[in-house]
C-alpha positions as MATLAB code, in Angstrom:
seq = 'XXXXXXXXXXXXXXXXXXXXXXXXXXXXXXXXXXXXXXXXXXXXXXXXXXXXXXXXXXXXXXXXXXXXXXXXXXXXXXXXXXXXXXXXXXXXXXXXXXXXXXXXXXXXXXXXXXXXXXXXXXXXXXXXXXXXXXXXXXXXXXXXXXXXXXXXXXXXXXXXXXXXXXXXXXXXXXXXXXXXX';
ca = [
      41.588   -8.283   -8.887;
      43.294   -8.543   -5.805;
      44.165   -5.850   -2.795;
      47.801   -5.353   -4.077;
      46.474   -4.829   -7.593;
      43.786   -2.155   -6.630;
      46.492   -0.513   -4.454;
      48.815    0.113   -7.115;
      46.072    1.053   -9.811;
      44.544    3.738   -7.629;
      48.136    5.034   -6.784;
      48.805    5.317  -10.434;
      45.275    7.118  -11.002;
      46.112    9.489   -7.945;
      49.454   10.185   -9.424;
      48.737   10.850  -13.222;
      45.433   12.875  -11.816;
      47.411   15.214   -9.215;
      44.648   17.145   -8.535;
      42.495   15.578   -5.604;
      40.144   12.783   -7.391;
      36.814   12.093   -5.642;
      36.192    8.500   -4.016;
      33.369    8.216   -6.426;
      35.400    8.950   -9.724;
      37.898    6.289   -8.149;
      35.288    3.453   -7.403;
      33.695    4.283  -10.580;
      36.979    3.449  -12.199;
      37.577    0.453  -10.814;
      33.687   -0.493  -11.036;
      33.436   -0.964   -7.197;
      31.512    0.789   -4.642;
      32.139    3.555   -2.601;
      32.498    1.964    1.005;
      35.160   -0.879   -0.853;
      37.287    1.878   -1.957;
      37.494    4.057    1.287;
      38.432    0.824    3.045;
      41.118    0.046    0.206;
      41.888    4.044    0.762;
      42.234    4.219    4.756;
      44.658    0.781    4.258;
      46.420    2.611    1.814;
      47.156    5.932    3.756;
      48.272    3.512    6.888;
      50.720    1.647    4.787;
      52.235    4.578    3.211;
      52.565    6.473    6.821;
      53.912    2.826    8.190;
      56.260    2.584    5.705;
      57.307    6.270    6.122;
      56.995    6.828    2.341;
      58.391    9.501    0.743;
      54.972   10.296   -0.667;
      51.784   10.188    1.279;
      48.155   10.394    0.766;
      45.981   13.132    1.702;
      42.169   13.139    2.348;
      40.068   16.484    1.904;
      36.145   15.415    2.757;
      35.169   12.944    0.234;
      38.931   13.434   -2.529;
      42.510   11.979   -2.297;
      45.461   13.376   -3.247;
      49.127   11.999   -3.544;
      51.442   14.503   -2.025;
      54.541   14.983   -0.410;
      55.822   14.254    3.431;
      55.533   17.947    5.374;
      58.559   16.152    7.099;
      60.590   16.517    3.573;
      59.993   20.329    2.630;
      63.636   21.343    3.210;
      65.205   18.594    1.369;
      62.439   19.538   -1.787;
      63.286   22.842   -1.463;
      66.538   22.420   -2.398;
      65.295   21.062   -5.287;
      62.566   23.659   -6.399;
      63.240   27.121   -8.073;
      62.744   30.130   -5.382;
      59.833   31.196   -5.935;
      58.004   34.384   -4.082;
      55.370   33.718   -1.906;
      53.949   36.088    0.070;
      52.636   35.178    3.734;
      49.376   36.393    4.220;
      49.243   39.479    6.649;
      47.045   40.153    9.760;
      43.965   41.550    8.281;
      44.046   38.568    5.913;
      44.275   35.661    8.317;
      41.491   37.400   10.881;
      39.238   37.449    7.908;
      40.255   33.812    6.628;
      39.283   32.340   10.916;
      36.125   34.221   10.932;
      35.160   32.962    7.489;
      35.951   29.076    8.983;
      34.522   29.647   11.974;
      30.811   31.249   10.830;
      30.372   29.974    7.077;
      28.562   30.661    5.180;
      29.085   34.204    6.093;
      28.602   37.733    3.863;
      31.364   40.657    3.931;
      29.019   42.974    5.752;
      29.259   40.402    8.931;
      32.759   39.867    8.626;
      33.313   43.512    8.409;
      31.056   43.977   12.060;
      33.378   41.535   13.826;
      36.626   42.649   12.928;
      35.456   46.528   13.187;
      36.847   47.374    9.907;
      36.910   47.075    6.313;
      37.863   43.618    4.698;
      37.873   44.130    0.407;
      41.246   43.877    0.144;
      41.620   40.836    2.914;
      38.487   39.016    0.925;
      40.360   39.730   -2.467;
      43.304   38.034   -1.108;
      42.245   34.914    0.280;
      39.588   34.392   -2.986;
      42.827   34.938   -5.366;
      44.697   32.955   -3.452;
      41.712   30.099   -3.657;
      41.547   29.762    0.304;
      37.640   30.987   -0.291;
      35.021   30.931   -2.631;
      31.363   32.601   -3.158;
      29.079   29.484   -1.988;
      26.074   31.918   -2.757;
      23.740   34.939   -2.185;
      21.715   35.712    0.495;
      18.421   35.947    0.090;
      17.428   39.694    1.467;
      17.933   43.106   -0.078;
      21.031   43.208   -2.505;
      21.534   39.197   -2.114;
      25.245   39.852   -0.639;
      27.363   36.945   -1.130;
      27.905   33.920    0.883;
      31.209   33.723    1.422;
      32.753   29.806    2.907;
      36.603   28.113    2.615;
      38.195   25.817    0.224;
      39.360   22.429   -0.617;
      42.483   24.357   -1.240;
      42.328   25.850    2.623;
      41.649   22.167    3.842;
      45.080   20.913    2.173;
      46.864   23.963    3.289;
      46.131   23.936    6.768;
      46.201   20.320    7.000;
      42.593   19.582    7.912;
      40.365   16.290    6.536;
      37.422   18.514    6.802;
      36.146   21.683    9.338;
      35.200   19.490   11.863;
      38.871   19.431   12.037;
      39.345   22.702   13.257;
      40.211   23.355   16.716;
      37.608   24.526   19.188;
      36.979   28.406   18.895;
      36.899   28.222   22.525;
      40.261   26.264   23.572;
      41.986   29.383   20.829;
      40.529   32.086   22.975;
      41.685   30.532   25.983;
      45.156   30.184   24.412;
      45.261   33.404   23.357;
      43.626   34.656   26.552;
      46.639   32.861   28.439;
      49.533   34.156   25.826;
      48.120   38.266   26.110;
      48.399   37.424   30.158;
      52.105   36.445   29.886;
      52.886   40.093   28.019;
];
C-alpha cells in the first residue's frame, strides 16, 4: 500500500471509531508497526492543519481522534441543539489544578491545600470524567488515588501533562494580575 492509501484508511478508521483509537490498535490494523504509523500520523495532522481542514486530528498521549477546528465552534453551533452545560465553578476548577499539578493525589491532601472541604468539587469533576480513581494508597484506610483524564487532556487542549504550563510562570501571573487590583 502506498502513503495516500494508509492516509485515507486510517482517516476512515478514526472517523467510524470517534472515540480516540490507540496507535497500537491502528498499526495493528494495518499490520505495521508502531513507529511507521506515528510517522504516517504526525504527516497526517500537518497536512490537515496545512490544508486548514475543516476537521483536524487530535493526539492525547499514545490515541488519535478526528475532531473539529476550535476555530469553527460558532459556525457548529448554529448547527447543534442548545444544550445546558454548566461551567464548572471555583471550588471545582481549584480542585481539578491541584489534582494536575500533584497526581496521583488522595482527597485528604487536596482538602489541606485548598483549606476546605472538596466532596462535592471531586464529585463534579469524576461525573463530569475530567478525573478518575488511579488507585489506593497503601496506609490506613487505603484512600484513593485520585489523577486526570484523557477526557481533561482533549478538553483543555493538552497532548499530554507535560503540556501543562509551569506551576511557577501561573503564580507569577497571578502574582502580577492580584498587584494590578
Amino acid at each position: 500500500m502506498d502513503s495516500k492509501e494508509l492516509k485515507s484508511i486510517i482517516e476512515a478508521l478514526l472517523f467510524t471509531w470517534g472515540d480516540p483509537l490507540e496507535i497500537k490498535d491502528i498499526a495493528s490494523i494495518l499490520e505495521l508497526d508502531k513507529e511507521e504509523v506515528g510517522t504516517i500520523m504526525s504527516e497526517m495532522i500537518d497536512e490537515f492543519d496545512y490544508n486548514m481542514r475543516g476537521l483536524k486530528i487530535i493526539k492525547v498521549n499514545d490515541s488519535y481522534q478526528l475532531g473539529t477546528r476550535p476555530e469553527h465552534f460558532s459556525w457548529i453551533k448554529k448547527l447543534s441543539s442548545p444544550k445546558v452545560v454548566k461551567n464548572l465553578s471555583n471550588a471545582a476548577l481549584e480542585t481539578l489544578s491541584i489534582i494536575a499539578y500533584r497526581q496521583p493525589i488522595i482527597k485528604s491532601d487536596i482538602e489541606a491545600i485548598r483549606g476546605v472541604r472538596c466532596d462535592k468539587a471531586i464529585e463534579t469533576l469524576t461525573d463530569r470524567e475530567l478525573i478518575e480513581e488511579i488507585g489506593r494508597l497503601e496506609r490506613v484506610g487505603r484512600p484513593i488515588l485520585y489523577g486526570t483524564t484523557d477526557v481533561f487532556l482533549r478538553t483543555f487542549g493538552l497532548e499530554g501533562l507535560e503540556n501543562l504550563p509551569p506551576l511557577n510562570e501561573l503564580i507569577d501571573d497571578f502574582d502580577s494580575r492580584e498587584g494590578e487590583k
